[in-house]
C-alpha positions as CSV (number, residue, x, y, z in Angstrom):
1,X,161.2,-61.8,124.4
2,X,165.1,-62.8,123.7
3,X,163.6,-66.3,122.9
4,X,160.6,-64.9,120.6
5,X,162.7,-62.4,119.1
6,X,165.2,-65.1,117.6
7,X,162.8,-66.8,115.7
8,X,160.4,-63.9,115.1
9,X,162.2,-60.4,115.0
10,X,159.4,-58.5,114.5
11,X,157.0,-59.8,117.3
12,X,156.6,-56.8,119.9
13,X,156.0,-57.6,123.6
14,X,152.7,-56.7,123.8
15,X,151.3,-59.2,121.2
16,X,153.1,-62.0,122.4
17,X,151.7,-61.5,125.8
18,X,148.2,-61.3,124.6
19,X,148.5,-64.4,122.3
20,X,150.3,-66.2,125.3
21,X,147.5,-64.9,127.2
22,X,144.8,-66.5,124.6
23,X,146.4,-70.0,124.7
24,X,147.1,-70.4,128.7
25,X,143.1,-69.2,129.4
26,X,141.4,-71.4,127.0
27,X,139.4,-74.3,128.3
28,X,142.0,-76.4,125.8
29,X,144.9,-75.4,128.1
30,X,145.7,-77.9,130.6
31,X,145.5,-76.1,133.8
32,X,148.7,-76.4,136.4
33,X,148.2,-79.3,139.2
34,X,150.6,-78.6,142.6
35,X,153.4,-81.8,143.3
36,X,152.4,-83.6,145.9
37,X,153.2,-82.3,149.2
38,X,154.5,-79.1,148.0
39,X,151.8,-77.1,149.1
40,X,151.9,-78.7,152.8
41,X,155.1,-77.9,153.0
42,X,154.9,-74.2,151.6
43,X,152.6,-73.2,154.3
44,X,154.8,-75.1,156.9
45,X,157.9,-73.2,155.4
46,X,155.5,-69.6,156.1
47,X,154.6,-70.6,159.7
48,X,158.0,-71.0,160.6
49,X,158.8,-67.1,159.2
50,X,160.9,-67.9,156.2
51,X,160.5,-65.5,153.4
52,X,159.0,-66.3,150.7
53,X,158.6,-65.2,147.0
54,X,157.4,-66.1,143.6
55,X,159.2,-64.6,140.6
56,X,157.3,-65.9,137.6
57,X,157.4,-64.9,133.7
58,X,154.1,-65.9,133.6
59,X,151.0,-63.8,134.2
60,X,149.3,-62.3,136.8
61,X,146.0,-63.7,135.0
62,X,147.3,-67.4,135.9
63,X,149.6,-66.8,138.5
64,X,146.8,-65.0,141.1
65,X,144.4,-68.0,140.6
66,X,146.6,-70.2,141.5
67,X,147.8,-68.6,144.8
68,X,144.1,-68.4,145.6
69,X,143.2,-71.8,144.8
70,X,146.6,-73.6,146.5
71,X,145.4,-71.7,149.7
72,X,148.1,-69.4,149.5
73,X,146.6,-66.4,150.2
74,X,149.1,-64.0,152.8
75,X,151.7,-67.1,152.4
76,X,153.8,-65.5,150.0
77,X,155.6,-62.0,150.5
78,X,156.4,-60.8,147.5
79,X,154.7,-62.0,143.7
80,X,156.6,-61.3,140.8
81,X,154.9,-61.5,137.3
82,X,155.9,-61.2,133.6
83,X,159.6,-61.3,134.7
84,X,161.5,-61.0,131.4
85,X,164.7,-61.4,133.7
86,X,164.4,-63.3,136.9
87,X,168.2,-62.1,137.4
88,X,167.2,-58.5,137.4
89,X,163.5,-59.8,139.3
90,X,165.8,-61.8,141.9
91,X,168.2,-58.9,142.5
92,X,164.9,-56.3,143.2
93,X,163.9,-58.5,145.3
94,X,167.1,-59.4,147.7
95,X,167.2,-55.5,147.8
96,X,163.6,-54.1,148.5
97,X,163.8,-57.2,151.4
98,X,167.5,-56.5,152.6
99,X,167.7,-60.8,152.3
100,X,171.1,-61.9,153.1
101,X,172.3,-63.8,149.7
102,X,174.0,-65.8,151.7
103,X,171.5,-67.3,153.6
104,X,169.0,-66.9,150.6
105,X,167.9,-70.0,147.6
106,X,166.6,-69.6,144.9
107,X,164.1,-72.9,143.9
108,X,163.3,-73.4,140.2
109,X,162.9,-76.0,137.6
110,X,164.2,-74.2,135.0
111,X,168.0,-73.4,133.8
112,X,166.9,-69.6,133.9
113,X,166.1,-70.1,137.7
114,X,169.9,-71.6,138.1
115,X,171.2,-69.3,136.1
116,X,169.2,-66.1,138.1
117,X,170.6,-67.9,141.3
118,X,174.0,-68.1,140.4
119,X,174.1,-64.6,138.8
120,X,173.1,-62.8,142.3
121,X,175.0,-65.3,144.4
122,X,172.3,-67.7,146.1
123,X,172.1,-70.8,146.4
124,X,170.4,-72.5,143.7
125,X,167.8,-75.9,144.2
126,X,166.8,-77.2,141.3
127,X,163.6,-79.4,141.5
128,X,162.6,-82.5,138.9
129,X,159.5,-82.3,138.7
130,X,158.9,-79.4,136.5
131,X,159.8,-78.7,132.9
132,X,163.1,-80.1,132.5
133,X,164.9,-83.4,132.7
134,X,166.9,-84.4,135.6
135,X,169.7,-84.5,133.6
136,X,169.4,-80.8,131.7
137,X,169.4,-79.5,135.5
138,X,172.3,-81.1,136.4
139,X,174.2,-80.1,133.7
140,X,173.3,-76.6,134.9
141,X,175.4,-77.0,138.0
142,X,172.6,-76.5,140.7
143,X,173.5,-76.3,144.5
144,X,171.4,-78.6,145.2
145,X,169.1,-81.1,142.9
146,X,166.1,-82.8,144.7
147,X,163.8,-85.3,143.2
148,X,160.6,-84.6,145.9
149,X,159.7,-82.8,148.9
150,X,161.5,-85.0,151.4
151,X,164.9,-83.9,149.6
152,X,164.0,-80.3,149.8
153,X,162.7,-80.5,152.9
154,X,165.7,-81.8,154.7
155,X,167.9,-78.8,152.7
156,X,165.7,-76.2,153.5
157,X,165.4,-76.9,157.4
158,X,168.3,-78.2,158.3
């Protein structure tokens, strides 16, 4: 809403959440496609007992589908939706788990999932392949910046 409300002071949060709901769940809407391997290697993350959470400002509407049709279902355990802060989201979260920040990252393709990271002392992995460039991420200061699976594979297990 911090975003919205600079350019449109008077939108309340309830109208942009149902005109953001009428865009994502027409048919005209592109619908979300997984990077390759990333599913694979969420589900081999899960067998070997890491925790693992989503916090998303999307909706639950878009967000549940897709757990169900990745094959995610029991994977993840905790979903977070509509998170106007993922700072605040990330903190709840370290805190109803008791996760050790220190041992804890934080993976997102966005400067608000760096930013989240840094904020509650994780370590941050920014990935390419989502909605910003390589070089907006880096300018962001991730931890860690990985181009594909392989690269975040060999951070996260080793």
């Amino acid at each position: 809403m911090g975003f919205y409300n600079k350019y449109l002071p008077d939108l309340i949060e309830e109208v942009e959440i149902e005109a953001y709901k009428q865009a994502i769940l027409s048919e005209d809407c592109p619908k979300s496609r997984a990077y390759p391997g990333i599913c694979e290697f969420i589900k081999k993350l899960k067998k070997q007992n890491f925790f693992l959470g989503v916090i998303s400002s999307d909706l639950p509407d878009t967000i549940l589908p897709e757990i169900k049709n990745y094959g995610f279902k029991d994977v993840f355990d905790e979903v977070i939706f509509l998170s106007s802060d993922k700072t605040v989201s990330l903190n709840n979260m370290i805190k109803k788990f008791k996760l050790n920040p220190a041992e804890t990252f934080f993976v997102g393709d966005s400067n608000h999932e760096i930013m989240a990271g840094k904020a509650t002392m994780v370590k941050t992995i920014a990935v390419t392949w989502g909605i910003n460039t390589e070089e907006y991420l880096k300018a962001k200061d991730p931890d860690y910046l990985v181009n594909n699976v392989n690269e975040l594979e060999k951070i996260l297990l080793s």
